[in-house]
C-alpha positions as CSV (number, residue, x, y, z in Angstrom):
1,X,52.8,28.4,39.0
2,X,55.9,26.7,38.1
3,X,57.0,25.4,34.9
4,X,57.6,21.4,33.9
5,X,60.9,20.2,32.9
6,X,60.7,21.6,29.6
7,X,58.0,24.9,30.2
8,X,59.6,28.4,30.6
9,X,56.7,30.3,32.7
10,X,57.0,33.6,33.0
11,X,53.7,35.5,35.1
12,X,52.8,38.8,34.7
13,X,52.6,40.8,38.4
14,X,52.2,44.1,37.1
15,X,49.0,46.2,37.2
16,X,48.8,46.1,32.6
17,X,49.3,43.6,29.7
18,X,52.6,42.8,29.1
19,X,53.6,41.8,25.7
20,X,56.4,38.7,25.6
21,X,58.2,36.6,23.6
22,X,60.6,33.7,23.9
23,X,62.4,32.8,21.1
24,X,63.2,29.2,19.5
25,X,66.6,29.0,18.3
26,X,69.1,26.0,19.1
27,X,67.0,23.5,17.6
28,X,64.0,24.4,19.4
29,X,60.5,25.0,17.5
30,X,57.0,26.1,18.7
31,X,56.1,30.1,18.1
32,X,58.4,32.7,18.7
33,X,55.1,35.3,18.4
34,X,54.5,37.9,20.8
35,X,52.3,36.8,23.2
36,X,49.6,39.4,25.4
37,X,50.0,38.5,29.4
38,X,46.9,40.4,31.2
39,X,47.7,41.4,34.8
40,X,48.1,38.7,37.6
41,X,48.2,35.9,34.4
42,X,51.0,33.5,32.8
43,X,52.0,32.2,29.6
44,X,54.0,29.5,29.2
45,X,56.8,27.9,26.1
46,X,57.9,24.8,25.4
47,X,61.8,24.7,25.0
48,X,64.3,22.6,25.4
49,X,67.1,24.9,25.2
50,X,67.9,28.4,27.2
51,X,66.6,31.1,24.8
52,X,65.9,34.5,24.9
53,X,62.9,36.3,26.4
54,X,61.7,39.8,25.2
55,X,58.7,41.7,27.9
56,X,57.3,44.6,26.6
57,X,55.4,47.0,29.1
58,X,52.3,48.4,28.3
59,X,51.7,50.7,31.4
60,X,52.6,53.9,29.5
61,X,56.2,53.1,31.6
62,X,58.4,52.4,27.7
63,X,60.0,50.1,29.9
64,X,61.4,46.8,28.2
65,X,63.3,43.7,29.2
66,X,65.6,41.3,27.7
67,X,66.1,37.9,29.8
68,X,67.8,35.0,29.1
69,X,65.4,32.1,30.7
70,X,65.9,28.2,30.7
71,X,63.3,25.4,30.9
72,X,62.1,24.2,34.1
73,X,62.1,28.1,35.3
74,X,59.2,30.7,36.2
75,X,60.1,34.3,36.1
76,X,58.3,36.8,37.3
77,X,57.7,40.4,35.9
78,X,57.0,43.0,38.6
């Protein structure tokens, strides 16, 4: 999976949900709500700016990320 021009993709390759959100500043709008990623799934967010994503780990790990992701881009959380 690989996002269009303006999708930031990021896929979930761990073995729980992952909670995530991207958020919409610089002009940008659609939701900046957390959004659940089961195992081995994607979500995807219409930008048109670099923003900033937040992953949340639910494995019992405590573990949590801060990216900075653009459009066009698929990251993947392992």
């Amino acid at each position: 999976m690989s996002g269009t021009e303006d999708e930031i993709v990021i896929i979930n390759f761990t073995s729980s949900t992952i909670i995530v959100r991207v958020t919409a500043d610089n002009g940008d709008t659609g939701s900046a709500a957390f959004q659940y990623i089961d195992p081995n799934d994607y979500g995807a967010w219409t930008r048109s700016q670099w923003q900033v994503a937040f992953v949340f780990r639910k494995d019992g790990s405590s573990q949590a990320e801060t990216m900075i992701v653009k459009p066009s881009e698929t990251y993947q959380i392992t």
